[in-house]
Every structure is written in structure tokens, then in C-alpha cells.
C-alpha positions in Angstrom: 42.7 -87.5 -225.6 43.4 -90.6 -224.3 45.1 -92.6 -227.0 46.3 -96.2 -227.5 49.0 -97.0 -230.2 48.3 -100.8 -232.1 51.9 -101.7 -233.5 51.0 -104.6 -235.6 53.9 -107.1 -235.5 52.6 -110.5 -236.0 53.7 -111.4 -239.6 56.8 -114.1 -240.4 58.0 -112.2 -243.1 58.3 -115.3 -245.6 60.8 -113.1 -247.6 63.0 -112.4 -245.3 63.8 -116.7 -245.4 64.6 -117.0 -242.2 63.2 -117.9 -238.5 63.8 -115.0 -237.1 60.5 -113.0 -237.0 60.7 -110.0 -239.3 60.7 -107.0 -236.7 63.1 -108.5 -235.0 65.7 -108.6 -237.8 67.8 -105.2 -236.8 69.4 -102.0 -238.8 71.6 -99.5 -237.5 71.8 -102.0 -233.6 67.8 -101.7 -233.1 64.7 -104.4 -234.1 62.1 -102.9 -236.9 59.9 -102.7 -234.0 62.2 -100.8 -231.7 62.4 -98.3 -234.1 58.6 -98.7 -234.5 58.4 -98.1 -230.3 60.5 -95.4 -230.1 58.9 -93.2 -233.4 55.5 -93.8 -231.2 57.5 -92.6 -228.5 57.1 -89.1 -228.2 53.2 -89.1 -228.4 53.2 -90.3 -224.9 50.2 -92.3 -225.6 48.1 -93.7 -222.6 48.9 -97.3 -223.8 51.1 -99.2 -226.1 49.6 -102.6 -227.8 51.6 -105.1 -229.8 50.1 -107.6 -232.0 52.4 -110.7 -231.9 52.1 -114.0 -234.0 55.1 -115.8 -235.6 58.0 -116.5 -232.9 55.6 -114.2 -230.0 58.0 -115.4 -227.7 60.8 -114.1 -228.9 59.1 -111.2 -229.7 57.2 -110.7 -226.4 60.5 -110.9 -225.0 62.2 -107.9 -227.1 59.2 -105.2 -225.6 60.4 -102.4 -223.5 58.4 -101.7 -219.9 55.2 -100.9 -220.0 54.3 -102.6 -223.7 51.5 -104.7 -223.5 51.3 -108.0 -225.9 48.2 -109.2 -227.3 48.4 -112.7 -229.0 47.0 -113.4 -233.0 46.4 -117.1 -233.1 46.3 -117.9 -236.3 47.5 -114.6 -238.5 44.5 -114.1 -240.4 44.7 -110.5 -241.9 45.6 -107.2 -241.1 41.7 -106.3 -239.9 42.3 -109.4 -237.6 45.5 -108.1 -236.0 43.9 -104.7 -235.6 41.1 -106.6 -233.5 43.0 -108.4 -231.5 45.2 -105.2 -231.1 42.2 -103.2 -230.2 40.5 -105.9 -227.1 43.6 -105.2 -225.8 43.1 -101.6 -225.4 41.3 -100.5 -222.2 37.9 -98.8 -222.1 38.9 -95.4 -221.7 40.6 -95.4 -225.0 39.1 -92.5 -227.4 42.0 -92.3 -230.2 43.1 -95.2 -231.6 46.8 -95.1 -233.4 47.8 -98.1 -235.6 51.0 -98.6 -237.3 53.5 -101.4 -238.2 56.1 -102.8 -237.1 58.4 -102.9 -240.2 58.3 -99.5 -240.7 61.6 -97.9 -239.7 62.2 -94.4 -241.3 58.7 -93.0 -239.9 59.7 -89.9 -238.1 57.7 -89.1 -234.8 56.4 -85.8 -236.3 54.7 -87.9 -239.6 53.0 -89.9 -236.9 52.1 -86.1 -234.9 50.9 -84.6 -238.0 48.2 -87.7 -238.7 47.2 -87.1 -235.2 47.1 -83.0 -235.5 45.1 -83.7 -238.6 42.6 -86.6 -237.1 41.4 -84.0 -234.2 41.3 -80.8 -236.3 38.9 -82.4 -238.4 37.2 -84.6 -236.1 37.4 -87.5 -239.1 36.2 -91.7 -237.7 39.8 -92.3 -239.7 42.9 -90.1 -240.8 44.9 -92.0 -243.4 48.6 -91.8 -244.1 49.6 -92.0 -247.5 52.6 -91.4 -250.0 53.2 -90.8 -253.6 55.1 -93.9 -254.9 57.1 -94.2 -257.9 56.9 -98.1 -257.4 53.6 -98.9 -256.0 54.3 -102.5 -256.1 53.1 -104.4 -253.2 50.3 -101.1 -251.9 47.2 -100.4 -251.5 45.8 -98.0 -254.0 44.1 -95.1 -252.2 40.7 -95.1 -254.4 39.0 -91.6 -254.4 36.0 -89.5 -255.9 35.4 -86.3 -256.4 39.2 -85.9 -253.9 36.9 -88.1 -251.0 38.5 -91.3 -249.9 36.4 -93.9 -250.7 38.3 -96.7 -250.1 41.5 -98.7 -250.8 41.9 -101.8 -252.6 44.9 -104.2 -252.4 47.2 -104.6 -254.6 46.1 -108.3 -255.4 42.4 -107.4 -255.9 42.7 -104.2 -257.8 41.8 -104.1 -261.3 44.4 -102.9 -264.0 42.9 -99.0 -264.0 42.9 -98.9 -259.7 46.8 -100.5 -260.3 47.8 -96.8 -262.0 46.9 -95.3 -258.9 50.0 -93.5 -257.4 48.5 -92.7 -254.2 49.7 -95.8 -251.8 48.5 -96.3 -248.5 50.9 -96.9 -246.4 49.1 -98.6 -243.3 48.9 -95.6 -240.5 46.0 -95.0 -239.9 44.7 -92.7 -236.7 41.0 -93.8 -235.3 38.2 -93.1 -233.6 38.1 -95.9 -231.0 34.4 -96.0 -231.0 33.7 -96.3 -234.3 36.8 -98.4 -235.4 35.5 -101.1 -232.5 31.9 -101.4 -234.4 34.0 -101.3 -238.2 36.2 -104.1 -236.8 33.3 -106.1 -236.0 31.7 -105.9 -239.7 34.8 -107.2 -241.7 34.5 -110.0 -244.2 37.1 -112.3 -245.3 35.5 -112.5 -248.9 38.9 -111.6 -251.4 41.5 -113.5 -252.5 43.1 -114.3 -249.6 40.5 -115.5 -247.4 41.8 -113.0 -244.4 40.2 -109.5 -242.9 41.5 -106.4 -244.2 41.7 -103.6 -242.0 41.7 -101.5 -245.6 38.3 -102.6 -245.6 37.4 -100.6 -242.2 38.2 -97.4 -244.5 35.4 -98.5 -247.2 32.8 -99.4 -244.4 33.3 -95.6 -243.2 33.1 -94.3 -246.7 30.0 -96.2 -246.8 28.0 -94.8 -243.7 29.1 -91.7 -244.7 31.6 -90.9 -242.0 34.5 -87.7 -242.9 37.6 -89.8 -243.7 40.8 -87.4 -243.3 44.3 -88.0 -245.0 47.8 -86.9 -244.6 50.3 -87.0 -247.0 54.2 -88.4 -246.0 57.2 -88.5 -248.0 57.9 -91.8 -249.9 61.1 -91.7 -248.6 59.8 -91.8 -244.9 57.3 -95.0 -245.9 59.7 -98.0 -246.9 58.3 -101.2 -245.3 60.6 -104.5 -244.9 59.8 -107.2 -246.4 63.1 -108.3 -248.0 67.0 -108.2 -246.9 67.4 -106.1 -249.8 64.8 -103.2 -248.2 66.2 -104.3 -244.7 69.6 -102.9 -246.5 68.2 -100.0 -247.9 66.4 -99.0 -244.7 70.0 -99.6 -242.7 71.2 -97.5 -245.2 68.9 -94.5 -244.5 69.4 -94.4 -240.8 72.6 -94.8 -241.1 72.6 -91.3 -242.9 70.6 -89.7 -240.4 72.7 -90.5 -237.5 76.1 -89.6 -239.3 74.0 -85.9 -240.2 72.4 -85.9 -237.1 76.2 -86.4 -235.4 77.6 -84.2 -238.0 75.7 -81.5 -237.3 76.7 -81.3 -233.7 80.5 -81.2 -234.5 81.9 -84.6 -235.0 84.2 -84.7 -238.3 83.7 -87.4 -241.2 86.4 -87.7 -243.6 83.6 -89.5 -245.5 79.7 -90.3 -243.8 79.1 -92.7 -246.0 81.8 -95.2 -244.9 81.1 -94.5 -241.8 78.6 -97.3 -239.7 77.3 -96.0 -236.5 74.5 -97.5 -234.3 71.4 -96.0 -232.8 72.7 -95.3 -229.3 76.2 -95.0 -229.9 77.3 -91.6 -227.9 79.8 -89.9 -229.9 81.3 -85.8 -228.7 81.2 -82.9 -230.6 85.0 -82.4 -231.4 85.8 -86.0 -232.0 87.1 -87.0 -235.6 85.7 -90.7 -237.3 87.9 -91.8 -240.7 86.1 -94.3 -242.8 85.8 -98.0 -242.3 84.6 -97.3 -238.8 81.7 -99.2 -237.2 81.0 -98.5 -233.9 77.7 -100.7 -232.3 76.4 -101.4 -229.0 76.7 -99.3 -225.9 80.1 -97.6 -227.2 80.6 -94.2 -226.4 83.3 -91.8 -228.3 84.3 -88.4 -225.5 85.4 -85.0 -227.6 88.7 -84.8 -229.3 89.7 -88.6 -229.9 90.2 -89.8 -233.2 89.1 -93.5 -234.7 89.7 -95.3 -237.4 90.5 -95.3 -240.3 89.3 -99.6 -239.7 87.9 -99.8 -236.5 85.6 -101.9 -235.1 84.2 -101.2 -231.8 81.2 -103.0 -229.5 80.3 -101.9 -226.3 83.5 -99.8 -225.5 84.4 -96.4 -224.4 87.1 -94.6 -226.1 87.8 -91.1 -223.8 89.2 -87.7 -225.1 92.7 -87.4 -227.2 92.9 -90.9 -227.7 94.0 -92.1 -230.9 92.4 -96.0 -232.5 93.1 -97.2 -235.9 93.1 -100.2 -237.8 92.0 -102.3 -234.6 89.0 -104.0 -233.1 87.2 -103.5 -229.7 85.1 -105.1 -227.8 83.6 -104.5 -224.2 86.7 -102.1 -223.9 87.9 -99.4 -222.0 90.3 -96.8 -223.7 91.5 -93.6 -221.2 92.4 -90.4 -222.6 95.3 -89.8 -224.8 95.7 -93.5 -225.3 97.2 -94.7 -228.3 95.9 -97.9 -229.3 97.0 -100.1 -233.1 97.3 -100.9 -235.4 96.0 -104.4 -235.9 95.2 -104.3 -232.2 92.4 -106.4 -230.5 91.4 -105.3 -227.3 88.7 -107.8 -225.3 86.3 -107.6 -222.9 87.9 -106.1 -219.8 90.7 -104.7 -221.4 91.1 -101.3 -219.8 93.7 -98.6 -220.8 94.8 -95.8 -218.5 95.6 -92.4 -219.5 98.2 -91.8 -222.1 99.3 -95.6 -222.2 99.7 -98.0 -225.4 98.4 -100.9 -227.2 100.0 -101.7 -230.0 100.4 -103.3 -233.1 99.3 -107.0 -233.0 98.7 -106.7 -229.9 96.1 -108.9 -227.9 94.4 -107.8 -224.1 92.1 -109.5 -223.1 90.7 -108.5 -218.8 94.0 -106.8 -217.5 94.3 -103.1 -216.7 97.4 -101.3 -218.7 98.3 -98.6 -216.0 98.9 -94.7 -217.0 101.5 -94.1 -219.5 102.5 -97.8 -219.6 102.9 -99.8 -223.0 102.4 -102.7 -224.5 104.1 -101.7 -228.3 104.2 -104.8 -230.2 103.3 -108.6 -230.6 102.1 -109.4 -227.1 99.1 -111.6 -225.6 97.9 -110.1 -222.6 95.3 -111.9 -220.4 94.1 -111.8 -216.9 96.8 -109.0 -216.0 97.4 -106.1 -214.1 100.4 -103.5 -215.3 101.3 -100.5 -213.1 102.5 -97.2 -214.4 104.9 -96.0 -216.7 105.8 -99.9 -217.4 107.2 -101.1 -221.0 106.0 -104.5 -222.2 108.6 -105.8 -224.7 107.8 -107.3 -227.6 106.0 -111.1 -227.7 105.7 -110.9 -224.3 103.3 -113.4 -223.0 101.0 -113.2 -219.9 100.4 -117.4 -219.8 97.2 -117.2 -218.0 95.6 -120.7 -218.1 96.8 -124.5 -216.3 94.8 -126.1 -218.7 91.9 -125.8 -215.2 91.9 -122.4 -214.5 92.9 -118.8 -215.6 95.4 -117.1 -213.5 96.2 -113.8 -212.9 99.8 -111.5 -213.5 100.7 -108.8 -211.4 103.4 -106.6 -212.9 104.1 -102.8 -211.3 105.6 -99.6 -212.0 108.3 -98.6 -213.7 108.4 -102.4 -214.8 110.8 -103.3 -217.9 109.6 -106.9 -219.6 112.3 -107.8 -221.5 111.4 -109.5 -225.0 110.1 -112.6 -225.8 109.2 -113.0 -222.1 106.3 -115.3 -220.6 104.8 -114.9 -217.8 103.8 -117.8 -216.0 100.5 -117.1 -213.8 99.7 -116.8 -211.0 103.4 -114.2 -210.7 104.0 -110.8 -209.9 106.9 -108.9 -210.8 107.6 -105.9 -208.4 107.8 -102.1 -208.9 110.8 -101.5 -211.0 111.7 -104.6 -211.7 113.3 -106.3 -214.7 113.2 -109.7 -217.0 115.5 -110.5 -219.5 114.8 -111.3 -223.1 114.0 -115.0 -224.0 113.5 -115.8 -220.0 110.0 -118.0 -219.0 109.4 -116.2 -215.6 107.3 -118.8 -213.3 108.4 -116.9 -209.8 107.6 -113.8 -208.0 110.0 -111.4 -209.0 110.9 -109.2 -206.2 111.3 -105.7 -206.5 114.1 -104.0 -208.4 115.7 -107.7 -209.0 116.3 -108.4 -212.8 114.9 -112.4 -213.7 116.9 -114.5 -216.3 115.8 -117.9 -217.0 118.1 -118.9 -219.9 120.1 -122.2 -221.1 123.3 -121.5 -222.5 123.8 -121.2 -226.4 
């Protein structure tokens, strides 16, 4: 079989009130159409088509390698997207998959099943549908005698084809032969003035050809068209990933306080408290504990080490650390093993060596601190002229006294020591104690 998978993403999602393009809005750290890519994923289909309109740029941007775009200028209907879609597709193509981008919670194996069920019974089309208690907004699936014989929109059904429960839910598996001559029959003759592709399924009926259905779970079928769905979808995956994680050892005090992105790597072993969102390219090793009120981007946080009440963000955090609370950690903030960050605590690109701390009150910028070194409290690292930043050097064994700043560019040598209160704006040599004090 060599099949092509149409992901129809073209619309502007008027709903959603904003410029943003609809499957690009995200939930749980991926676009609606990432998570449209990657259900289509798995069927390792011969090529991937996606039907851009409203902010294609943006859109075109967002594809992963090897996604081909194909341009609908104007948007006029689904049966037009699905044409444009399709003279995209090469000639070899003898399966055709379509499926939209807004639909997150489709699992790979709905979209294998359609597939399984399209070949078995050699049908022109297989149909996905679901059971909806609110059918608002679908296309009823009409049938006779249990044949599908079409679906009418919402908009143009009557008020008896309305109480239809059966919903299609826009999936649809094709012959690429016959699909390519349906396509080319459409009419733009309803209510809106645009091409259905629900139509194609009524010009099959018509010449007779076996139409094939499979039936999903409504839960699996949610489109966006709202930020009120887009938060009930977020919702969803969010529940899946904390099962999915749970089931492979970490610990929740309580899932559903818990907001973890697609992506994010988390070890069997390691324990999240509630009030913990962790996004981006983060990655949690076995055995550390976070939260309860953490917020961490595009960090790693490494076994035994302990985060609460803090924020992260393009952060490095070795094992056994200790880090909060009320601690910010920056970009380039990088903890060695068993050291400290903490409370109201700011680092911002320095390295904190092994077993060093940084307890209380401090800014740290633009610094590097060797081991087993004690930063006291409101120390300052003052890292910027007003021109450029500067960097501190401060080694092992160190002992900043209190309420110290550190005027960059200094270094203060292995076992060194500054007194409380002092503005240190020289190289202190090692094992020399600094004082820079008036008198009372």
C-alpha cells in the first residue's frame, strides 16, 4: 500500500479570536497539528501533505522534515482543501488518509483501525465516526437499511437528520483513484457556497460504491474550535502523560495538579508534589523530588536532588542538589553535585561547584564558585558597568562573608575570605581575608 496522509490545516479558527492560526495554538507544549503529525506518525505513510491557508507561513514554518505543504488560496470548503491536499500527492499514491489538524486526542491505533478496516473490506471510503451526546457543530452520519448513504452538515440538515447521534468526525481513509474523480464532481450548491468533502461520501453512495465505517470513542474525537475545548483537550493529555508516567514509576501526590508537557523526560523512581509544571526540553533523572510549586522550562534536574517552591529556567541541577525555596535559577545556572540554592536566591550563568552554597538572599550572575564554598547571605556578584557584563571567579573552600558585593571582573582565591558589609573591587589572593569597611 502506498499511502499519503492529507492533514487539513487551513482554517483561521474565527473562535479562537486571535491571529494565531488555530493548529498552531498549543496544549500540553505541542501545536494541534504536531499532535496531528505525530498520531499519523506511526503509519509510516509514503508521504505526508498539509493543507495550509490562514497565516501559511507561520504554519509552513512549524512542519517537521519531510512534510510537504500544499497552499489553499482562498479557503473554500473542506472538499476544496482535500483537493488541493490530494494534487499534492504523487502518482503512486493508492490509499489516501485524511484527517485534521485540530484533532488532538486521536490515538494512532483509531487512525490504524480505519486503515485495517478500509483494506479488509476493500470499501472507495472508510468513515470514522462517534456517538455524541452533544452533536452540535457535526455532521450527521445519514444511513439506510445500516448502509451509509451520506452525511449532511449540521447547517443543512433538517430537524429529524439533527437527532442523528451518529457524528462524523472528519477521518476518512480513501481510495486514491476514486477519491481523485469524486473530488472533481463536487458542487458548491448549500448554504455556504463552499465544497464539502462530506459530499464525496454521498457521490459514492450514489454510484453504488461499498462505503466502510469505524466507530471511535467520543472521547478520542474532540475538535478545537474554542479556548474553552483547547482547555478541555489540554486537560486530557495532560491525564495521559501523568498515567502514562505513573505507570512507569514516578509518584504523584496528586495527577491532577500536576502539568507536564509532551516531551518532558521524567525517571521511574522520581517523586512530583502538586503545583508542578514542567515544559520544554526538561528532563527529571530517578529519585529527585520537585515541587510542591515548581516551575521548570528547559532544565535538567539529576537524581536525589530536591526543588521546591522555585522556578527554572534553561537550568542545570546535579544530583543531590538542594535547591529553594522561592529560588530562581536562569539560563545557565548550573549546580554541581550536592551543592545549594537557596531561598530567594537568584543565579543567573555561573557554575555553583560541588557541595558549595549559596543559602539565602543572594544575586548571582556571570559567576563561577569552586567547591565546598559558602556564599553568605545578600551576597552580590555585580556583574554589569552599565557597558558590559563581567565575570566573578570565586574558588574553593571560599567563605563570602555577608552582605558582600562583588565587583566584576574579580576573583577571590581558593580559601579565601571577605568580611561582612565589605564591596570587594580587587583580586583577592588566596587565603587573604578582604575588608572594605568605614568606621562606625
Amino acid at each position: 500500500m502506498h499511502l499519503a496522509v492529507i492533514v487539513l490545516a487551513a482554517g483561521k479558527g474565527t473562535r479562537m479570536k486571535s491571529e494565531l492560526p488555530k493548529v498552531l495554538h498549543r496544549a500540553c507544549g505541542r501545536s494541534l497539528l504536531d499532535w496531528a503529525l505525530a498520531t499519523a506518525e506511526p503509519l509510516n505513510a509514503n508521504e505526508t501533505v498539509v493543507v495550509v491557508g490562514h497565516g501559511a507561513g507561520d504554519v509552513v514554518a512549524s512542519l517537521p522534515e519531510g512534510a510537504v505543504a500544499a497552499v489553499q488560496e482562498p479557503q473554500l470548503g473542506t472538499g476544496d482543501a482535500a483537493r488541493v491536499g490530494f494534487g499534492a500527492c504523487g502518482r503512486d499514491v493508492d490509499t489516501v488518509l485524511i484527517i485534521l489538524g485540530d484533532m488532538p486526542l486521536l490515538r494512532p491505533a483509531t487512525l490504524e483501525a480505519v486503515l485495517r478496516t478500509h483494506k479488509s473490506e476493500q470499501a472507495a471510503v472508510t468513515l470514522l465516526t462517534a456517538v455524541f451526546q452533544d452533536p452540535t457543530g457535526y455532521g450527521r452520519v445519514v444511513r439506510e437499511d445500516g448502509r451509509v448513504v451520506g452525511i449532511v452538515e449540521e447547517r443543512d440538515a433538517d430537524e429529524g437528520q439533527r437527532a442523528i447521534s451518529e457524528m462524523n468526525v472528519s477521518v476518512y481513509a480513501f481510495d486514491a483513484a476514486i477519491l481523485g474523480d469524486a473530488l472533481g464532481r463536487l458542487r458548491s450548491d448549500n448554504d455556504q457556497g463552499e465544497y464539502y468533502l462530506t459530499d464525496v461520501v454521498e457521490i459514492l453512495a450514489n454510484d453504488g460504491r461499498r462505503i466502510a465505517s469505524v466507530v471511535a470513542d467520543e472521547a478520542d474525537c474532540v475538535g478545537v474550535n474554542s479556548h474553552a475545548e483547547l482547555a478541555l483537550v489540554s486537560k486530557v493529555l495532560r491525564g495521559r502523560i501523568n498515567e502514562q508516567l505513573m505507570q512507569a514509576g514516578v509518584a504523584m501526590l496528586d495527577p491532577d495538579r500536576v502539568y507536564i508537557d509532551s516531551g518532558v523526560e521524567v525517571g521511574a523512581g522520581a517523586r512530583i508534589l502538586p503545583d508542578v509544571y514542567l515544559q520544554g526540553d526538561t528532563t527529571i533523572e530517578d529519585g529527585a523530588e520537585v515541587g510542591p510549586s515548581v516551575h521548570a522550562t528547559d532544565s535538567s534536574i539529576a537524581r536525589r536532588a530536591i526543588v521546591r517552591y522555585s522556578v527554572l529556567d534553561g537550568a542545570t541541577v546535579g544530583s543531590g542538589v538542594t535547591v529553594g525555596p522561592y529560588t530562581y535559577l536562569r539560563p545557565g545556572a548550573d549546580l554541581g553535585v550536592e551543592s545549594k540554592a537557596g531561598s530567594f536566591v537568584e543565579i543567573k550563568k555561573s557554575r555553583v561547584g560541588p557541595r558549595s552554597k549559596v543559602p539565602h538572599l543572594s544575586y548571582i550572575g556571570d559567576t563561577t564558585i569552586g567547591e565546598d564554598s559558602n556564599i553568605g547571605a545578600a551576597t552580590i556578584t555585580a556583574n554589569y558597568d552599565g557597558f558590559e557584563k563581567n565575570r566573578t571567579e570565586i574558588g574553593d573552600r571560599v567563605k563570602i562573608g555577608s552582605d558582600t558585593i562583588l565587583v566584576a571582573p574579580v576573583s577571590v582565591g581558593d580559601d579565601a575570605y571577605t568580611g561582612a558589609g565589605s564591596v570587594i573591587s580587587e583580586d583577592v589572593p588566596p587565603g587573604a581575608l578582604a575588608l572594605e569597611r568605614s568606621h562606625q
